[in-house]
N, C-alpha and C positions, 0 to 999 in steps of 0.2 A: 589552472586548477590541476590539482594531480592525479592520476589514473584512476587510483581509488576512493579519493575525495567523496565523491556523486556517492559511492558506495557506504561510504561512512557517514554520510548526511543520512539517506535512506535509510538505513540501519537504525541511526539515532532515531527519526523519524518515526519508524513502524513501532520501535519501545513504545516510545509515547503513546501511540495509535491503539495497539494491545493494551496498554494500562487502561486509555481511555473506557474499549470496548467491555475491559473488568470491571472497571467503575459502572457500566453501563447496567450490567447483571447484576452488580452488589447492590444497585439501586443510590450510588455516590453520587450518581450523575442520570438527572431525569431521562426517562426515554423518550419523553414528548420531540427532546430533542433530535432525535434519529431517528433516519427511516421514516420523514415525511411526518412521525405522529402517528402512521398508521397500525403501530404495533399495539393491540390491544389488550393483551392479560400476559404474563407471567413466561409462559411456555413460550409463547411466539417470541419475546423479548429474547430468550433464555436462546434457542434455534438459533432465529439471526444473527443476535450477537455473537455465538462458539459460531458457525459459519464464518462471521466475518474477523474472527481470531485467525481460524485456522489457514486462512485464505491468507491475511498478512503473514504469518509465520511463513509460509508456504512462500512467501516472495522473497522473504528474509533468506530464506535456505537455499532459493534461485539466486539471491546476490552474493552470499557464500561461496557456491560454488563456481560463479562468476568470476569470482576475485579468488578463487584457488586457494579457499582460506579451510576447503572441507575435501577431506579422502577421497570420498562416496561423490560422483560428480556424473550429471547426465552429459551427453557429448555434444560440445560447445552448441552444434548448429540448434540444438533443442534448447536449450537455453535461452538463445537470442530468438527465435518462435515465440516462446512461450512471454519473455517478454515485453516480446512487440505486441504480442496478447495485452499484458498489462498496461503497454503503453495507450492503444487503441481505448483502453477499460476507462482508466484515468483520464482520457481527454473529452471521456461522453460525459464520465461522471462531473467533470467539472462542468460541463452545459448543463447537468440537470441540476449541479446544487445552485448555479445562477438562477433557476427560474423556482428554488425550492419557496415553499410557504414562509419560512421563519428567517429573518435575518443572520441567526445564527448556522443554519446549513449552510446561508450562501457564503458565510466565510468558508465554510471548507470547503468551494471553490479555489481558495488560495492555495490550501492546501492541495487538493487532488490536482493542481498545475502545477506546482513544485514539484509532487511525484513524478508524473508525465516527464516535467523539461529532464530532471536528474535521471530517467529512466533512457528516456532520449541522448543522450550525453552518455553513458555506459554504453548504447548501441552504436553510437557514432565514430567509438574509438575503433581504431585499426590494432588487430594483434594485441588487444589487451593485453592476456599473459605473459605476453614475451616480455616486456617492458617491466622491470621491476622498479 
């Protein structure tokens, strides 16, 4: 796999993920599905979902500048912190969508372990940058 590979999956990945959470609010995509079902009127939908936008872009802009692809760059060792954060984030989350209510959460189980392993895999490497 090549360096940046993992980074370009994830990227591709979180589109989808953003599109989805838009679909969420536009009401394209029920909410029953998300969030356990426990979201009950309008607002709270409206909160979590921009929350969990802003959260994925916000990783987008951590792989960015991972991969040396953006100016503005926090310095390396915050980065790999931050997502070894993510990583820890995505390996609960996937225990919780296994034991989630609806069939359909536990698939994104699959998902939020793809994240984790591809997350996992970007911290694994040695001297990322240098290597073009």
């Amino acid at each position: 796999m090549n360096d940046k590979t993992p980074i370009h999956i994830l990227l591709g990945l979180l589109f989808v993920v953003v599109l989805f959470h838009i679909g969420v609010i536009f009401k394209a995509i029920p909410n029953e599905i998300v969030w356990g079902g426990r979201l009950t009127n309008d607002s709270e939908i409206q909160m979590f979902e921009a929350i969990s936008i802003l959260i994925n872009l916000f990783l987008g802009i951590l792989l960015l500048m991972k991969a040396d692809w953006m100016k503005f760059k926090f310095k390396e060792k915050t980065i790999n912190i931050i997502l070894w954060i993510f990583l820890v984030l995505f390996v609960l989350n996937t225990f919780g969508n296994l034991f989630a209510n609806s069939n359909f959460e536990k698939l994104f189980a699959v998902l939020t372990s793809v994240f984790a392993f591809l997350i996992w895999k970007i911290l694994k490497q040695k001297n990322f940058n240098d290597r073009k």
